[in-house]
PDB file of N, CA, C and O in Angstrom:
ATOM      1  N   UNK A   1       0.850  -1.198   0.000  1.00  0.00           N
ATOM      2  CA  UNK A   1       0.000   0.000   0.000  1.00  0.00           C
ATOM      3  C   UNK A   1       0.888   1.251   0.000  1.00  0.00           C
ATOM      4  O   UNK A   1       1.887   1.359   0.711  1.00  0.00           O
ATOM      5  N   UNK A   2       0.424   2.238  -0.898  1.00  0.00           N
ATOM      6  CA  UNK A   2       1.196   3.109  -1.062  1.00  0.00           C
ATOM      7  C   UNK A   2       1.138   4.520   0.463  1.00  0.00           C
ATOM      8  O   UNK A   2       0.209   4.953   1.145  1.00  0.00           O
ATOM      9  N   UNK A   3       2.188   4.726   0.437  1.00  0.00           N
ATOM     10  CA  UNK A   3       2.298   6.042   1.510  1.00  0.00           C
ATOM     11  C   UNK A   3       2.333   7.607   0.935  1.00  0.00           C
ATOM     12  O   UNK A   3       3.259   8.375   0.673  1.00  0.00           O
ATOM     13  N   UNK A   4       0.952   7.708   0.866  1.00  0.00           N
ATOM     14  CA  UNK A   4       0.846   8.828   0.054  1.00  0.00           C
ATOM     15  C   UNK A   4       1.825  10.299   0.409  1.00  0.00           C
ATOM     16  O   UNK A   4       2.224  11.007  -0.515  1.00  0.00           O
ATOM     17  N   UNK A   5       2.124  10.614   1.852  1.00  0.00           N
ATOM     18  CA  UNK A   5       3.050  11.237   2.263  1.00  0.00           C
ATOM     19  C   UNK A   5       4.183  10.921   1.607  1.00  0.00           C
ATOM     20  O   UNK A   5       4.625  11.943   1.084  1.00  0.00           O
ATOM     21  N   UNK A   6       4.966   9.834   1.356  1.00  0.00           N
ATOM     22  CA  UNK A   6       6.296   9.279   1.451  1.00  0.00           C
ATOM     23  C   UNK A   6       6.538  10.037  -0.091  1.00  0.00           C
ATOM     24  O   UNK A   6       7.330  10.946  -0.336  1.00  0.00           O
ATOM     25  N   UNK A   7       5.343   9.178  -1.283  1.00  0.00           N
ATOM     26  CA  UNK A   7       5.295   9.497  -2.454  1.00  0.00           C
ATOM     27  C   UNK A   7       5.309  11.266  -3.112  1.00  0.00           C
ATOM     28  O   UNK A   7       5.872  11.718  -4.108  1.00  0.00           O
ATOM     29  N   UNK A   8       4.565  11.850  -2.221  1.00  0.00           N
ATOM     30  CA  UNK A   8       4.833  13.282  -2.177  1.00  0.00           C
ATOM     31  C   UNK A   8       5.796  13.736  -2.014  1.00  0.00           C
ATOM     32  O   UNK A   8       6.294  14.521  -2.821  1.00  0.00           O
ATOM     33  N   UNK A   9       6.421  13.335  -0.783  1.00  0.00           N
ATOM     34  CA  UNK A   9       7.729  14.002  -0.687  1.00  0.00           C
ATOM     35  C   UNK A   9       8.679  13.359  -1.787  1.00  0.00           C
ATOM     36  O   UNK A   9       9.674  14.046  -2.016  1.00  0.00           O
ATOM     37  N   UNK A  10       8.592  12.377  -2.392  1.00  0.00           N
ATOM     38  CA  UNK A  10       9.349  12.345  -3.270  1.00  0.00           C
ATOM     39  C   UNK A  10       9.442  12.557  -4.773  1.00  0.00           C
ATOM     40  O   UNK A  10      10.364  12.309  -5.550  1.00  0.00           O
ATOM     41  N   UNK A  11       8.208  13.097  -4.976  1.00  0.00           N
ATOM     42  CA  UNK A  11       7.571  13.999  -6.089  1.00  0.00           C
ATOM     43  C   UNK A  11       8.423  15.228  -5.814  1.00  0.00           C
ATOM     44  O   UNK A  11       9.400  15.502  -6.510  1.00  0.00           O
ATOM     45  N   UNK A  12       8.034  15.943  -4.801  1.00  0.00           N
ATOM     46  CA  UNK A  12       8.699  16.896  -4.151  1.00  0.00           C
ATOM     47  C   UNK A  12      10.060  17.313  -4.279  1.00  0.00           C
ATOM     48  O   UNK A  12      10.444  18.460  -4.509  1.00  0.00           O
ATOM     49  N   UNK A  13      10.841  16.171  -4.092  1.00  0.00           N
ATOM     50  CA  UNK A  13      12.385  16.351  -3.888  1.00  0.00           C
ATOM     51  C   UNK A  13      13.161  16.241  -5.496  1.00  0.00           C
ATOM     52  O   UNK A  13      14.162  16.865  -5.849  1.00  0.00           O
ATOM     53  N   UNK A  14      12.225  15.085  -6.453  1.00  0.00           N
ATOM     54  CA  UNK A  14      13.126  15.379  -7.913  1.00  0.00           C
ATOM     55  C   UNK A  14      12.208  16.204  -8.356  1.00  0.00           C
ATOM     56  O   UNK A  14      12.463  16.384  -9.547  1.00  0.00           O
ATOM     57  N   UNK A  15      11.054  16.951  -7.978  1.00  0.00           N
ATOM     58  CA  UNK A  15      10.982  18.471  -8.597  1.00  0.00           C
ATOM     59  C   UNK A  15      11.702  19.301  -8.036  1.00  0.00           C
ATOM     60  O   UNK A  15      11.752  20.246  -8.823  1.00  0.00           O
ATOM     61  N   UNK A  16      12.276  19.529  -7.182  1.00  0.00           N
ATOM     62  CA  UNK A  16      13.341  20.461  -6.592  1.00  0.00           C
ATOM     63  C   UNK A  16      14.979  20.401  -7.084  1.00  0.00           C
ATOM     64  O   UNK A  16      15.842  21.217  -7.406  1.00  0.00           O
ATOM     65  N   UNK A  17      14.848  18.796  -6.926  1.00  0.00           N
ATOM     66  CA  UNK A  17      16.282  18.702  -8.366  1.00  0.00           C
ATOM     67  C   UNK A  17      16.632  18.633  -9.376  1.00  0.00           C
ATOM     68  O   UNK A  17      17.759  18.443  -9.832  1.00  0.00           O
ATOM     69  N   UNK A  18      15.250  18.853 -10.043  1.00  0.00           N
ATOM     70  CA  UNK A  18      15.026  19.309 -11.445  1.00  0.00           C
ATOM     71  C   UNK A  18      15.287  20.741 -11.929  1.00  0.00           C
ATOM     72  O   UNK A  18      15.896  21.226 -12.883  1.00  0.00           O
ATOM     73  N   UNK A  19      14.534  21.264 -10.816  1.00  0.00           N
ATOM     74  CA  UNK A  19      14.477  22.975 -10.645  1.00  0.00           C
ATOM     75  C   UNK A  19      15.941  23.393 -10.369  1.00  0.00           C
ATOM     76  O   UNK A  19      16.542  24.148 -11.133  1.00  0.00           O
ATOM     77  N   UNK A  20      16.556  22.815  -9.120  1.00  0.00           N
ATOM     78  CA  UNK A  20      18.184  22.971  -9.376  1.00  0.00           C
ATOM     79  C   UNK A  20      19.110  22.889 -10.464  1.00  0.00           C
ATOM     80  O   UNK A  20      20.077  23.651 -10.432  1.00  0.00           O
ATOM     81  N   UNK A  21      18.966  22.001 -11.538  1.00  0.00           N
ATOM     82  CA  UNK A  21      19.647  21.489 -12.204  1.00  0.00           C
ATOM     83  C   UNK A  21      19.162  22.725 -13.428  1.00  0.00           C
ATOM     84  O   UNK A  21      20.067  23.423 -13.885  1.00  0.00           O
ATOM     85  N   UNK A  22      18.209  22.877 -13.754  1.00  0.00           N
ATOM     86  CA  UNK A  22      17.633  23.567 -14.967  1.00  0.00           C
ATOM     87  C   UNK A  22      18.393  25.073 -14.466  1.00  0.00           C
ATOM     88  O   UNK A  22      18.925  25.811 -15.296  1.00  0.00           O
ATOM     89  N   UNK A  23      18.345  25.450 -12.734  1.00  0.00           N
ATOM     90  CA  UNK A  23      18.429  27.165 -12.559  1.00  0.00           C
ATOM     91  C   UNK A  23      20.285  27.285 -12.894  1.00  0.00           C
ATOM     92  O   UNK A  23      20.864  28.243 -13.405  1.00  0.00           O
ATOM     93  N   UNK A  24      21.007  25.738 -12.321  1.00  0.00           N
ATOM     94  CA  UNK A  24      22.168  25.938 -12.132  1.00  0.00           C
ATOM     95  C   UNK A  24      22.830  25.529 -13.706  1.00  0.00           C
ATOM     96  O   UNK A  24      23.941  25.713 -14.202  1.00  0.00           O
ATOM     97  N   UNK A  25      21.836  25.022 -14.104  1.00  0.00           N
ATOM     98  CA  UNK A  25      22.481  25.033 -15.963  1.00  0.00           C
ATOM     99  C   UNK A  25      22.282  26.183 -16.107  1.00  0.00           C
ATOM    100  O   UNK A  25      23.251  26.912 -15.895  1.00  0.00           O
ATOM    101  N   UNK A  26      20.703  26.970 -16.605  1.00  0.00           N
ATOM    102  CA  UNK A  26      20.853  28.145 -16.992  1.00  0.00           C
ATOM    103  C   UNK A  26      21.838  28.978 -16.620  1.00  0.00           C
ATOM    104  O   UNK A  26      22.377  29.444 -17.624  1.00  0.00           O
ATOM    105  N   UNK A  27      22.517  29.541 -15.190  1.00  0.00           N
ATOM    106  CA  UNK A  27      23.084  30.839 -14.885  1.00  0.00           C
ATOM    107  C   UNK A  27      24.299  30.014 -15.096  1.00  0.00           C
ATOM    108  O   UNK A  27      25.284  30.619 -14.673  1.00  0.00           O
ATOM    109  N   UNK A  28      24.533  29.080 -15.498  1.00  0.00           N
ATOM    110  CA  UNK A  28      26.317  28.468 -15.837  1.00  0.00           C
ATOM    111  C   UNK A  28      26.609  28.638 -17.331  1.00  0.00           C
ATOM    112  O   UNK A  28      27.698  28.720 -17.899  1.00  0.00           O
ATOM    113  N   UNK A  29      25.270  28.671 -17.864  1.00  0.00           N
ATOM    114  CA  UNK A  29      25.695  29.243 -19.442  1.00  0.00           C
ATOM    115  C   UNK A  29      25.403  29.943 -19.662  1.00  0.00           C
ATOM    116  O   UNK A  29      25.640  30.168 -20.849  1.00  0.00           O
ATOM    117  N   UNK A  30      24.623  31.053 -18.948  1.00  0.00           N
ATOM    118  CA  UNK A  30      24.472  32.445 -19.221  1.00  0.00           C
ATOM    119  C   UNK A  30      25.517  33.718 -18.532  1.00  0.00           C
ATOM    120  O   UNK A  30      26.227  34.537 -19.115  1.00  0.00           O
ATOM    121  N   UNK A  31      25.271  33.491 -17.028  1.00  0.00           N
ATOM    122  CA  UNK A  31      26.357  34.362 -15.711  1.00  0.00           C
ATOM    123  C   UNK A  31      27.465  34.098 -15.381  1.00  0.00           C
ATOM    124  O   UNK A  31      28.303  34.864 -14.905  1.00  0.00           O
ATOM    125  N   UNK A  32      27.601  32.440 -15.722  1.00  0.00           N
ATOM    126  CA  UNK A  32      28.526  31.494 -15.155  1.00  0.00           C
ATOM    127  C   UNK A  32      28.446  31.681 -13.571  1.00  0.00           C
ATOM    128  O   UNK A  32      29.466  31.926 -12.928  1.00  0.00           O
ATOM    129  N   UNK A  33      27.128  31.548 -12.937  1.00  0.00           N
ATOM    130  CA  UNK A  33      27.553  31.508 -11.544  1.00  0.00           C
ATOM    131  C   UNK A  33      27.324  30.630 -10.825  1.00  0.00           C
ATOM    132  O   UNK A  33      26.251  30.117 -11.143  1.00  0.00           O
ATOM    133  N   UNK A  34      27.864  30.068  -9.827  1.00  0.00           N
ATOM    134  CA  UNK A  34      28.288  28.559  -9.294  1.00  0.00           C
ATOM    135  C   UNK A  34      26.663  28.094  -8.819  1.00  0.00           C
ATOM    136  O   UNK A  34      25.751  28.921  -8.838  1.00  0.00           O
ATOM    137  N   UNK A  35      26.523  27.131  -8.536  1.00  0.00           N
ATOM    138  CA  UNK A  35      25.244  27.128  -8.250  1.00  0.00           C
ATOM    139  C   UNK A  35      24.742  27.581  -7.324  1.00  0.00           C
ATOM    140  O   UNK A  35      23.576  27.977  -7.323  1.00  0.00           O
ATOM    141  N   UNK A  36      25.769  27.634  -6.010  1.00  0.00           N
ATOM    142  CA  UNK A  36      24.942  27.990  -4.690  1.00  0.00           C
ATOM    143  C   UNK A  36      24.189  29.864  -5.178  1.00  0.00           C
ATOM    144  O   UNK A  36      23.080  30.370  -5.007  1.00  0.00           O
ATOM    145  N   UNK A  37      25.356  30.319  -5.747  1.00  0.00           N
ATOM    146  CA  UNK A  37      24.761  31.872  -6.077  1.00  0.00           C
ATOM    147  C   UNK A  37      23.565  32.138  -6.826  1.00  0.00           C
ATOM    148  O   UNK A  37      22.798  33.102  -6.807  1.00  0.00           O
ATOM    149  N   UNK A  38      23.577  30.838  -7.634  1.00  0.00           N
ATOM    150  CA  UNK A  38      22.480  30.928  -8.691  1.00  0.00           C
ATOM    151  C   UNK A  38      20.736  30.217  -7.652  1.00  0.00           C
ATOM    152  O   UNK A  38      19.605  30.108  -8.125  1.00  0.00           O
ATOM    153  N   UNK A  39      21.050  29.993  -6.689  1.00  0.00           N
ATOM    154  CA  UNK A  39      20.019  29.425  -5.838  1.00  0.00           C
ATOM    155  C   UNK A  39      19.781  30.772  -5.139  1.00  0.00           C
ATOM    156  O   UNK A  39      18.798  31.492  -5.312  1.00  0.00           O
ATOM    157  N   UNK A  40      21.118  31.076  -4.093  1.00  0.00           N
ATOM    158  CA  UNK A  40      20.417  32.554  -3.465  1.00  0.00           C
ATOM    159  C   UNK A  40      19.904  33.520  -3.981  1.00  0.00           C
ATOM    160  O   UNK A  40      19.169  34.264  -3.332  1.00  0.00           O
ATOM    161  N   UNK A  41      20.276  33.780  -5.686  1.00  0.00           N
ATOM    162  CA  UNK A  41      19.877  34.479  -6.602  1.00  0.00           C
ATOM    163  C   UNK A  41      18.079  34.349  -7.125  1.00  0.00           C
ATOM    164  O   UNK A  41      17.299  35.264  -7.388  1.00  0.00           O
ATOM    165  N   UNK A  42      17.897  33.134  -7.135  1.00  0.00           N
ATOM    166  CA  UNK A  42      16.552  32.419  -6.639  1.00  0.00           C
ATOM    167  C   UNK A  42      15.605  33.088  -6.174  1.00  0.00           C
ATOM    168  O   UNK A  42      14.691  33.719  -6.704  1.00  0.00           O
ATOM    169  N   UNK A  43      15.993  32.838  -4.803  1.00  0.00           N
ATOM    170  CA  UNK A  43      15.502  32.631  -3.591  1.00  0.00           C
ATOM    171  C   UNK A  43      15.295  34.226  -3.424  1.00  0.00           C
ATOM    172  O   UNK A  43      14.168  34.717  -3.353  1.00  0.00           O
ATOM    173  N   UNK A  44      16.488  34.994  -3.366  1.00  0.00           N
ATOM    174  CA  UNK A  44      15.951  36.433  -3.605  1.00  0.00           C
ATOM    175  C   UNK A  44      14.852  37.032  -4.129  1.00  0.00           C
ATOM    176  O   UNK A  44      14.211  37.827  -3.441  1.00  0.00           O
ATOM    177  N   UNK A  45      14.548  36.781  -5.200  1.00  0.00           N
ATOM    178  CA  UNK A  45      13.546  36.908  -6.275  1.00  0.00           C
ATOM    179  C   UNK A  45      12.308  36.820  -5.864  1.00  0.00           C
ATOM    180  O   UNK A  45      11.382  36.911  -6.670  1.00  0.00           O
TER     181      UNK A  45
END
């Protein structure tokens, strides 16, 4: 039986490392900026 919590959060977590991967590609071929900057850069926003 599935754990609908468990499954969420892990919906959750490779949409978040999807979203990482896409923000820290983009500003590495556009700004070139490392990823953590390109997250606080984010997160600012």
């Amino acid at each position: 039986m599935f754990d609908a919590y468990v499954l969420r959060r892990r919906v959750t977590m490779e949409t978040i490392f999807d979203q990482l991967k896409i923000l820290s590609g983009t500003a590495f071929m556009t700004q070139k900026y490392s990823p953590i900057t390109s997250i606080l850069f984010f997160l600012h926003r």
